[in-house]
C-alpha positions in Angstrom: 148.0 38.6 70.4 146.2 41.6 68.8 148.7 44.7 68.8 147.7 48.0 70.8 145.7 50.4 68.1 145.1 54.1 68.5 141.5 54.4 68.8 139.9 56.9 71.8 140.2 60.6 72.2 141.6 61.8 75.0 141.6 65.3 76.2 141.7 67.6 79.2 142.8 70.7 81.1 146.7 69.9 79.8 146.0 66.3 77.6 144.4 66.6 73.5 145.6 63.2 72.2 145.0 64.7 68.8 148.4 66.2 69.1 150.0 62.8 68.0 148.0 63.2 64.6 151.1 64.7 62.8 153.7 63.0 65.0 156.7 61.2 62.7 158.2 58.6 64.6 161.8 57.2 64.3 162.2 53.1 64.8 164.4 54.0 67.8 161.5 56.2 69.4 161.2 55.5 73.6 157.7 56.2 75.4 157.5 56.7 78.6 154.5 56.1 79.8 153.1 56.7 83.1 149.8 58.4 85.3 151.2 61.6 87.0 153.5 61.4 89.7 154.3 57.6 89.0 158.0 58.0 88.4 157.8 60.2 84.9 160.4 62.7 85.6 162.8 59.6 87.3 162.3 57.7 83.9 163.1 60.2 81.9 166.3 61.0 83.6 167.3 57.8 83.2 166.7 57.5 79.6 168.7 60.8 79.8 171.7 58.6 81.0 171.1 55.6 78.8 170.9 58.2 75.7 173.5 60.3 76.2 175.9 57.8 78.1 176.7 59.9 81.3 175.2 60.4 84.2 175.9 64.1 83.6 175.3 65.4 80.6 173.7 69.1 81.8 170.5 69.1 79.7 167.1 69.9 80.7 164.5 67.2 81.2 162.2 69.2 79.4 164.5 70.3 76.3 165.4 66.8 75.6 162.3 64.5 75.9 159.2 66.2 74.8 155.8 66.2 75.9 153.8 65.8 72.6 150.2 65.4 74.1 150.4 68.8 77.1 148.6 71.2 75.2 151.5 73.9 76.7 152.7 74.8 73.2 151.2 74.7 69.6 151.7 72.0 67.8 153.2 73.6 65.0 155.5 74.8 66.6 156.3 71.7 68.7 156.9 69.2 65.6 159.5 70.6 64.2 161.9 71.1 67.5 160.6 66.9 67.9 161.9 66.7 64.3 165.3 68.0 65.0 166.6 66.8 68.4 169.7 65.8 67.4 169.4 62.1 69.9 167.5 59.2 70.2 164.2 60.6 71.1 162.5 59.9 74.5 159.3 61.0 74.9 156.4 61.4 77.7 153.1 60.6 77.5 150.5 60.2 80.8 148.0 58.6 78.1 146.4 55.3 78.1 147.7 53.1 75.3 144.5 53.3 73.2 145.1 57.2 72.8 148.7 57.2 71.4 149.8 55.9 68.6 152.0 52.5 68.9 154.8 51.3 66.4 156.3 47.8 66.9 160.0 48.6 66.5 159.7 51.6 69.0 159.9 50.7 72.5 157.2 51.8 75.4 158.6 51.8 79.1 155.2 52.2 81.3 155.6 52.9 85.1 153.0 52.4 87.6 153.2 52.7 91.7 151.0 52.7 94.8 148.2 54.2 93.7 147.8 55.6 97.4 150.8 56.9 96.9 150.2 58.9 93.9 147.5 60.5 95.3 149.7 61.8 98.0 152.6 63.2 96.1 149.7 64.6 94.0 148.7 66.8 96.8 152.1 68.2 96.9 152.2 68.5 93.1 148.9 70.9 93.3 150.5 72.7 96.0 153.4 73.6 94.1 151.9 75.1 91.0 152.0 78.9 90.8 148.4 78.3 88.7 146.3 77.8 90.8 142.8 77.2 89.0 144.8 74.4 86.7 146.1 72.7 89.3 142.6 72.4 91.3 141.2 71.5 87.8 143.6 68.5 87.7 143.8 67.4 91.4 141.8 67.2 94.1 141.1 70.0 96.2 139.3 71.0 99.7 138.6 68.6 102.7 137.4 65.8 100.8 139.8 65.9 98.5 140.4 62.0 99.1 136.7 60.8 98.5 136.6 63.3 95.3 140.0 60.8 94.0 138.0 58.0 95.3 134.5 58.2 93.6 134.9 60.4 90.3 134.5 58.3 87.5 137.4 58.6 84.7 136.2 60.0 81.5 138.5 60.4 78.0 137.0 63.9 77.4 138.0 64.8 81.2 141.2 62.9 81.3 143.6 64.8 83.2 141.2 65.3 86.3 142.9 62.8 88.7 141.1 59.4 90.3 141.4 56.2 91.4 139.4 55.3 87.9 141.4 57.1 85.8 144.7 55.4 86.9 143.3 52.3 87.1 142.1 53.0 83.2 145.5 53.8 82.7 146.9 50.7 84.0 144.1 48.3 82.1 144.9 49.9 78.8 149.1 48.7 78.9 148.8 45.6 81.4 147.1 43.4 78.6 149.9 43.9 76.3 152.8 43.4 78.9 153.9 40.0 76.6 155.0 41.8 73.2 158.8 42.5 73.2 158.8 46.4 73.1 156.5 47.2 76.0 158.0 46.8 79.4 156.5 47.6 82.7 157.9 48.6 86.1 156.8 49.5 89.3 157.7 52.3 91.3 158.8 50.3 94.6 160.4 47.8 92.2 162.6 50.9 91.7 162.7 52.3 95.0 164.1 48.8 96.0 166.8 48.1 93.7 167.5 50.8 91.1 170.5 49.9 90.1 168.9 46.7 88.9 166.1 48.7 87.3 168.5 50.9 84.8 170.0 47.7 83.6 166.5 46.2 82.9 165.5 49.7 80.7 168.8 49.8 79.0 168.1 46.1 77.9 164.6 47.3 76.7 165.6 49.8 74.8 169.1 47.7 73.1 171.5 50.0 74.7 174.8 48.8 76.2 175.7 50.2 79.6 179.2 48.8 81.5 179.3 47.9 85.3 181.1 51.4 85.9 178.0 53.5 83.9 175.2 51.2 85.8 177.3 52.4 89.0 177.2 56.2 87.9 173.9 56.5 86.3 172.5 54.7 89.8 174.3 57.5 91.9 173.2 60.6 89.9 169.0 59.1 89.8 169.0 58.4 93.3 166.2 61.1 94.7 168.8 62.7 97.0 171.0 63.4 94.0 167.8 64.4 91.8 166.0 66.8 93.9 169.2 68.4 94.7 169.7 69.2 91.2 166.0 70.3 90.5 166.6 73.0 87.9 167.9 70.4 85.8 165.4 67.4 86.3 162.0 69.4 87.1 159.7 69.3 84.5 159.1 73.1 82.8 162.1 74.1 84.9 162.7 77.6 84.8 159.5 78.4 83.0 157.3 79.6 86.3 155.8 76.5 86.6 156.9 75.4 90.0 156.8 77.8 92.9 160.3 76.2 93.5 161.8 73.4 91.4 163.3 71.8 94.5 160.1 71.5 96.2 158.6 69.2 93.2 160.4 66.4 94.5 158.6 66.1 97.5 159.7 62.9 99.1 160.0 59.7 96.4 159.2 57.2 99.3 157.2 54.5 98.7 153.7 53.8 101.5 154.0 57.5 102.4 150.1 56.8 102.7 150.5 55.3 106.0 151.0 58.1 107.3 148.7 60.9 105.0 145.6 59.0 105.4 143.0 58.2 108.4 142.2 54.1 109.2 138.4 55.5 107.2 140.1 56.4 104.5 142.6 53.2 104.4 139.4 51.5 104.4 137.1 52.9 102.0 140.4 52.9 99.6 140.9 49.1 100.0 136.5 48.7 99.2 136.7 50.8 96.0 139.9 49.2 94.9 138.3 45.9 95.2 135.6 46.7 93.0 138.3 47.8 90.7 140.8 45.4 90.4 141.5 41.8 92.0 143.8 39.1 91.9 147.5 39.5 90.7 146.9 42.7 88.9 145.5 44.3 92.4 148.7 43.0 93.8 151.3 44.3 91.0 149.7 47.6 91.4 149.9 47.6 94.9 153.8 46.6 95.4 155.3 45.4 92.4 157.5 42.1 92.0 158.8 42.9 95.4 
């Protein structure tokens, strides 16, 4: 099997892929790699856990596992605090495989879910921002906000405007590549269902012991009860104005909250454009995991 190579640019209102052109990576290195609102901030808190070894360690998410490709900070001046983090080093990434780099000894966790559901806790996500014109620039916005998800096409120099194509794109770019021993996929009700069996399977991916007692702990403290209660810990850019309330950014982490968001139309003209998209087993992964 040919091995994943670095080869389109991808940039947008928060992503330049360029940003990795300087990155020096350590053989221990973890991505997490995800589309927005996919289970990012749930990984991460995990690998927090499987890093540290406690379920409470009292660092911020976004202190300890950096952000390389968010255009939020200069580079510069980003490298260097990557450089010196004093842990194994977990880092996010909502780019497709082709725009980052990969390294065979490093290992790349990639997290899909519902795409339906994505879209919903998007709105939410938008809703939440204190910026306003970013957060229309990046989600859907206005009374067809659901055919806008629908029917834009995904484009790398456009990337973080959110669609149906883009996180399909984002899906075709790791699912090929599923077979090599350092890239590991999971599914967002796969997690939902049995978390506790989830941790165990990232702390084998990423070769770190973990005893029945830890796996019982580190379950606890990511459940989304536990999570959102302790938001100025766990949300992304906490503290920084981001949020108009940290707690609020975990919405409700429930899995076919679509059900319930979106009319029988738009069911339906979701389940037409999907099958123009995607068929077979992948479809099904995407839709609801190993089950």
């Amino acid at each position: 099997m040919q091995t994943p190579a670095q080869n389109v640019r991808y940039v947008g209102p928060i992503t330049n892929t360029d940003r990795w052109a300087n990155f020096q990576h350590r053989p221990d290195d973890i991505f997490i790699c995800t589309p927005p609102k996919c289970g990012t901030t749930w990984t991460q808190a995990i690998c927090s856990m499987l890093v540290f070894g406690k379920a409470v360690h009292g660092q911020q998410t976004s202190d300890i596992s950096p952000w390389i490709d968010a255009d939020f900070m200069p580079i510069d001046d980003l490298l260097p605090q990557i450089h010196d983090l004093p842990h194994r080093r977990f880092i996010k990434t909502h780019s497709p495989l082709d725009g980052i780099p990969y390294y065979p000894e490093c290992t790349y966790l990639v997290v899909m879910r519902d795409p339906r559901d994505s879209y919903c806790s998007g709105l939410n996500h938008r809703d939440n921002m204190n910026d306003k014109e970013l957060a229309h620039s990046v989600f859907p916005t206005g009374e067809n906000a659901f055919d806008t998800w629908l029917n834009r096409e995904s484009h790398p120099e456009a990337w973080d405007v959110q669609s149906i194509s883009t996180f399909v794109h984002f899906f075709n770019s790791y699912w090929p590549y599923r077979n090599l021993g350092n890239v590991h996929l999971y599914h967002y009700s796969d997690m939902k269902r049995d978390l506790r069996s989830a941790i165990k399977s990232m702390a084998t991916a990423t070769g770190t012991a973990v005893t029945d007692a830890q796996l019982d702990a580190y379950t606890e403290a990511a459940t989304f009860g536990n999570m959102k209660k302790k938001a100025e810990q766990f949300a992304p850019e906490s503290g920084s104005g981001l949020w108009k309330s940290e707690s609020n950014f975990f919405s409700k982490g429930v899995s076919q909250q679509w059900k319930t968001l979106l009319s029988e139309d738009e069911i339906k003209a979701f389940d037409a454009k999907f099958a123009t998209l995607l068929q077979g087993d992948e479809a099904d992964w995407v839709l609801n995991g190993v089950g």
